[in-house]
N, C-alpha and C positions, 0 to 999 in steps of 0.2 A: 093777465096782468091786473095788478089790484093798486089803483090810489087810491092811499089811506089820508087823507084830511083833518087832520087835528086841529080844533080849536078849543082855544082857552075858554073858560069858564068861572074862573078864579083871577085876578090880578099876576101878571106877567111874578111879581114878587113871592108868588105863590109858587109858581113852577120854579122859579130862581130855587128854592128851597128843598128840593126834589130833584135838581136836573141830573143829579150826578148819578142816582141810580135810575133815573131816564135813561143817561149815556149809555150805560152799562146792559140796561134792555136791548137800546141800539144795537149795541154793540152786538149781542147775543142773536140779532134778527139776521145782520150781515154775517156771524160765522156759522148759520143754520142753512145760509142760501136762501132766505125767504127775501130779503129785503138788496133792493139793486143799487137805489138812490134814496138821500136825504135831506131834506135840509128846513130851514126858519122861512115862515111866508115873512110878507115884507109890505107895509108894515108887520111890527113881532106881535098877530094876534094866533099864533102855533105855528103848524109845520106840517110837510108834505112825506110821506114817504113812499116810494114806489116800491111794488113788493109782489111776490111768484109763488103761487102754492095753489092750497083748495079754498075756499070758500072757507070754511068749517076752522081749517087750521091756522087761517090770516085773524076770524076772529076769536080765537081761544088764546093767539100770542097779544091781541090787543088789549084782551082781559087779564093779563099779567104784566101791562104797563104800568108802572109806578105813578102817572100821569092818570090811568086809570083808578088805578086803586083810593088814590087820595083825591079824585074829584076836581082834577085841577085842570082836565082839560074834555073833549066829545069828540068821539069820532065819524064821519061820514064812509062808507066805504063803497068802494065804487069798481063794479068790473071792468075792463075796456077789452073788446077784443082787437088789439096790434093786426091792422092791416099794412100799414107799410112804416118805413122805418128808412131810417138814413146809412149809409153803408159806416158797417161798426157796430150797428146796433140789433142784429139782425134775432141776437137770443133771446129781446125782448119780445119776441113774437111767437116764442114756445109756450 
């Protein structure tokens, strides 16, 4: 399991400008299987996304974020290895 940690680096008004082919990355993370959860940290200085693969292949979809590409946000990523989990969640630990 990989949290990915975006944060902005440009003015929220910047990513406003961009978000929709953001989305649409989103979008492409969820119907690849790589990506479980997402959402806006809070306060809106970026966003979280929980995400399932290798190493290699979390960061080469990170370098095709639109977010990415225009400077408009940084990523942190971070491995965690799922020792336990709440019943429901249990595929988060593959």
């Amino acid at each position: 399991m990989f949290i990915l940690s975006l944060t902005y680096v440009k003015p929220a008004e910047a990513a406003d400008a961009v978000m929709a082919p953001h989305m649409e990355w989103v979008k492409q993370g969820y119907d690849s299987g790589l990506f479980v959860a997402s959402g806006r940290k809070v306060p809106r200085t970026g966003g979280v996304i929980l995400a399932k693969g290798n190493r290699a292949e979390i960061e080469a979809f990170v370098a095709a974020d639109p977010f990415t590409i225009h400077g408009i946000a940084g990523y942190d990523i971070t491995e965690v290895a799922l020792t336990t989990v709440i019943e429901g969640l249990e595929k988060l630990k593959d």
